[in-house]
N, C-alpha and C positions, 0 to 999 in steps of 0.2 A: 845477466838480465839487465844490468844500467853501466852507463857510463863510469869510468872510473876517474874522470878528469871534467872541467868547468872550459867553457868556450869563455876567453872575453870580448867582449861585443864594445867595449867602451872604455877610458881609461878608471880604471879600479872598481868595474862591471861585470860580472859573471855572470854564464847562464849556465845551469844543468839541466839538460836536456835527453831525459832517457828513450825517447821516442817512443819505437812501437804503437803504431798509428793503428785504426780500427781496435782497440782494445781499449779498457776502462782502467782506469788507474795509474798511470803512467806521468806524472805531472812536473812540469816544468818547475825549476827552484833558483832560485838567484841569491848573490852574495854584491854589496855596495865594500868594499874597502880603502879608508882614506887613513893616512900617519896609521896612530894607533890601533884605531878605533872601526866596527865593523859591522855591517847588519845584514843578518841572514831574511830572505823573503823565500817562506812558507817551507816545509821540509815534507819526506816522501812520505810514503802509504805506512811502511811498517819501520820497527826500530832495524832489521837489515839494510830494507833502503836506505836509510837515514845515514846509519854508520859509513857508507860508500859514500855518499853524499857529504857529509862531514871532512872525512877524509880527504878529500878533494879540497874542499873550503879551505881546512887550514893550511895544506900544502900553497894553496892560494892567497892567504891573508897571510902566513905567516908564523913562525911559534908564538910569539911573543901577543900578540892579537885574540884579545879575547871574545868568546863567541857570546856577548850576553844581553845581545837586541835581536831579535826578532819582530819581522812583519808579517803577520797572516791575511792575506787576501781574499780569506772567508773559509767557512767550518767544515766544508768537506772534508771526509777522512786522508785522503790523498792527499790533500795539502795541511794538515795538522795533526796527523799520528805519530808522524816523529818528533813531537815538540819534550819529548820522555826524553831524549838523546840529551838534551840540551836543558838540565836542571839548574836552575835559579837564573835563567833566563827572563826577561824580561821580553812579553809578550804583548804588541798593538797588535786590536784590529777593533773592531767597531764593536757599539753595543750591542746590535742587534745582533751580531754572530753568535752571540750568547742562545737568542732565541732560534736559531739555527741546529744548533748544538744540541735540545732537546729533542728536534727532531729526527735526526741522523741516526741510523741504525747503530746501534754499539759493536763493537770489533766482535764481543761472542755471539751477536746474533749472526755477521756476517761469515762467522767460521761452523755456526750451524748452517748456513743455506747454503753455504759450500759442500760439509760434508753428510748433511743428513737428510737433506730432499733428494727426489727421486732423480737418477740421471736421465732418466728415461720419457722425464715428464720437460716441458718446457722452460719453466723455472729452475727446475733443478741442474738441469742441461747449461742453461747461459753462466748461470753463476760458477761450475766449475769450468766452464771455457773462457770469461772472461777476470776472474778471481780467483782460481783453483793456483795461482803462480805465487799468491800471496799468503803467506802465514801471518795472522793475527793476533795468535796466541800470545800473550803477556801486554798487549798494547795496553795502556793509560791515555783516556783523553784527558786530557788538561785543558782548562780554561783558560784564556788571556789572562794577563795581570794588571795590565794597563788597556782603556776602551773609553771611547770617544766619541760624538758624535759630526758631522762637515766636516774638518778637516783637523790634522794635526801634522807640525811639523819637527821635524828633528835636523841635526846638525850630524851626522856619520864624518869624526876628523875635520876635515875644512870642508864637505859637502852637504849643499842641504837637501832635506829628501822630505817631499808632499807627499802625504800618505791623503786621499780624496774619497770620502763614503760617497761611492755609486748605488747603492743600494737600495731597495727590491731589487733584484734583477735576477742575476742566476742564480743567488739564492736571496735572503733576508739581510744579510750582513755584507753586502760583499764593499772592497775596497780596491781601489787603484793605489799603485807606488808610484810616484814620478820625481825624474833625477834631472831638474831642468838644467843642469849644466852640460851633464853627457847626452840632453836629449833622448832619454830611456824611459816608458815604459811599462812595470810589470803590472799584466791589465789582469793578472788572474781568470779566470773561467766567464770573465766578461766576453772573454773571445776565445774562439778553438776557432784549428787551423788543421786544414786534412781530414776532419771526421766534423758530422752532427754534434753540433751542442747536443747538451743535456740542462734545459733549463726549468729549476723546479718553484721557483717564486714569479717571476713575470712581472708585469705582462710583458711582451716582446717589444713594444715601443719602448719602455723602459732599459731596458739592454743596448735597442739605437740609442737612445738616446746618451747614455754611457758610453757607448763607441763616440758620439759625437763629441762627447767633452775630452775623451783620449784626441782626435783630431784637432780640438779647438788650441790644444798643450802644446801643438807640433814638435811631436817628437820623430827623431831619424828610425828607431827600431820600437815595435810594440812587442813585447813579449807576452805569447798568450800561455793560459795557462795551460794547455798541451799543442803540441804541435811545434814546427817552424818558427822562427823570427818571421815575423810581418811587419812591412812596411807600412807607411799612409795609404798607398794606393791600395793595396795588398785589404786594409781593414774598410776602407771604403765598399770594396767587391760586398766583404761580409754584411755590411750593412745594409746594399740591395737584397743579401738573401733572407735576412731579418725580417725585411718591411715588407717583401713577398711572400716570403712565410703565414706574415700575418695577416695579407692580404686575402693568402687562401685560408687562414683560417675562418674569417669574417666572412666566406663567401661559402664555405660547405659547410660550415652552422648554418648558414639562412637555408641553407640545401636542404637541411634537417640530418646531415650525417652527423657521426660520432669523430672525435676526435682520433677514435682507434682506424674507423672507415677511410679520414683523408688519407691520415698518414700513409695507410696503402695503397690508397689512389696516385700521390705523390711519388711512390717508388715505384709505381709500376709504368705512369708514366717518364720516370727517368727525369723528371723537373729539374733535378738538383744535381746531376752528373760530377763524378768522381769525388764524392764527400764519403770517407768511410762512416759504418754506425749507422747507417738509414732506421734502422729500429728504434733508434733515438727520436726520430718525428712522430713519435706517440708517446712519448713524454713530454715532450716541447708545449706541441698541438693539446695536450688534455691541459696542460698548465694557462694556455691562452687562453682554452675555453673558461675553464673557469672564471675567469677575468670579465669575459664575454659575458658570463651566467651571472656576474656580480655575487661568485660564491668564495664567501669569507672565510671559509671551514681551512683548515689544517692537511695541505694535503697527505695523502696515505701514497709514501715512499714507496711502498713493498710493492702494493697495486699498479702503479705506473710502470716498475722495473717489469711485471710481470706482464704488462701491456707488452712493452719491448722485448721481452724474452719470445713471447709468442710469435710477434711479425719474425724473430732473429731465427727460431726453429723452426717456418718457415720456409723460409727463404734458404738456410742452409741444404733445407729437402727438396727446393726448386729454387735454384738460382737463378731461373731463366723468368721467375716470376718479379723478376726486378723491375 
């Protein structure tokens, strides 16, 4: 299901990159290694993944190379359920990933809506097609140990590495890694590449505008948090589709549509051509709205997935309705 080896993109730069595009959970991980010393950025969905993932690392860093810094690039489970693999680890990421953290669905709820909602029904249909590959069972979230607010830096061997809070954006907490000597990078779920975001804090100029500070850094490779390496150019495209996004969000609220109504207007006109996860622009779209509606509230996770589960069952029954 994942890779069993690390690309390096840079001197003593690693990426894991399991792919598998149009699917949810699948998330890119990175490894910094200088002399000794060594920092893991964000680890996979479940303690499996994680183990594959490790393995690779240290045949990468080396025996001697201890694994006991970590960078989390914010609270999604995909990128901090395997933080269990990696005990007395020392864990940055922002304060606010904390308030993240509360609201993420926990591993047993996500192994009940795999296994005990209806297959038959649209919710229960997405979640074992797009998380039915993952076993949950035994996960521990763990909290950061170290959190911070602007920026914090560290020292990886003779490398320094700018960990930069982006945050609101894709979610509450998020953080950028940047490695200004390799000109690297790890932008976290600030950016997807090949499929729709999934963006649940917002608003969506907030996201540009973290794409722009990853630009303003000039770095050679962005690494997003799923998908392909991306270039400057490459993240610039994404940022037109950000600010058109939000362009049409601001223009079918004045329509008086629903966030659920664009997003299908949007696929059915084909606006967004070859981005897997189109079902995802009804979680994007209701997260702007909110922003739009100037509503403070907490959003309800489950309800948005079930937005995108709907358009996803669907479209899987008419794919011509794309």
């Amino acid at each position: 299901m994942a890779p069993t080896d690390l690309k390096q993109i840079a001197p003593g730069v690693f990426v894991w990159q399991p792919g598998h595009t149009a699917t949810w959970g699948m998330a890119n991980c990175g490894l910094v290694v200088s002399e000794d010393q060594a920092l893991v950025i964000d680890t996979p969905y479940t303690p499996a993944l994680t183990d594959a993932f490790l393995t690779a690392v240290r045949t990468a860093a080396g025996p001697s190379v201890a694994l006991d810094q970590v960078a989390v690039t914010h609270a999604n489970g995909d990128h901090t359920w395997g933080l269990q693999q990696l005990p007395g680890a020392e864990v940055f990421a922002t304060h606010a990933t904390l308030e993240h953290q509360c609201l993420e669905p926990k591993p047993q709820q996500l192994q009940t809506l795999i296994h005990d909602t209806d297959p038959a029904q649209p919710l229960g249909w997405y979640f074992r097609k797009h998380f039915g590959q993952f076993d949950f069972a035994g996960v521990k979230v763990l909290p950061p140990t170290t959190t911070f607010a602007g920026r914090h830096d560290l020292v990886v061997g003779q490398e320094p590495v700018e960990l930069h809070e982006v945050g609101p954006a894709h979610t509450v907490g998020d953080l950028m890694v940047h490695l200004p000597e390799q000109r690297v990078i790890f932008a976290g779920d600030i950016v997807f590449a090949g499929d729709h975001p999934s963006h649940w804090a917002g608003p969506l100029d907030r996201v540009s505008a973290a794409c722009g500070r990853i630009l303003e850094l000039d770095p050679e490779w962005i690494v997003p948090g799923h998908g392909p390496l991306m270039t400057p150019s490459d993240l610039r495209r994404y940022v037109d589709y950000l600010d058109d996004l939000a362009s049409q969000a601001y223009l079918m609220r004045g329509q008086g549509r629903s966030a659920v109504e664009a997003a299908r207007i949007l696929i059915k006109e084909d606006r967004y051509p070859g981005l897997g996860l189109p079902e995802r622009l009804a979680i994007t779209l209701s997260t702007e709205y909110r922003h739009l509606n100037q509503d403070s509230t907490s959003p309800d996770l489950l309800e948005l997935m079930n937005h995108a589960a709907r358009i996803g069952w669907d479209l899987s029954a008419n794919p011509l309705a794309r």
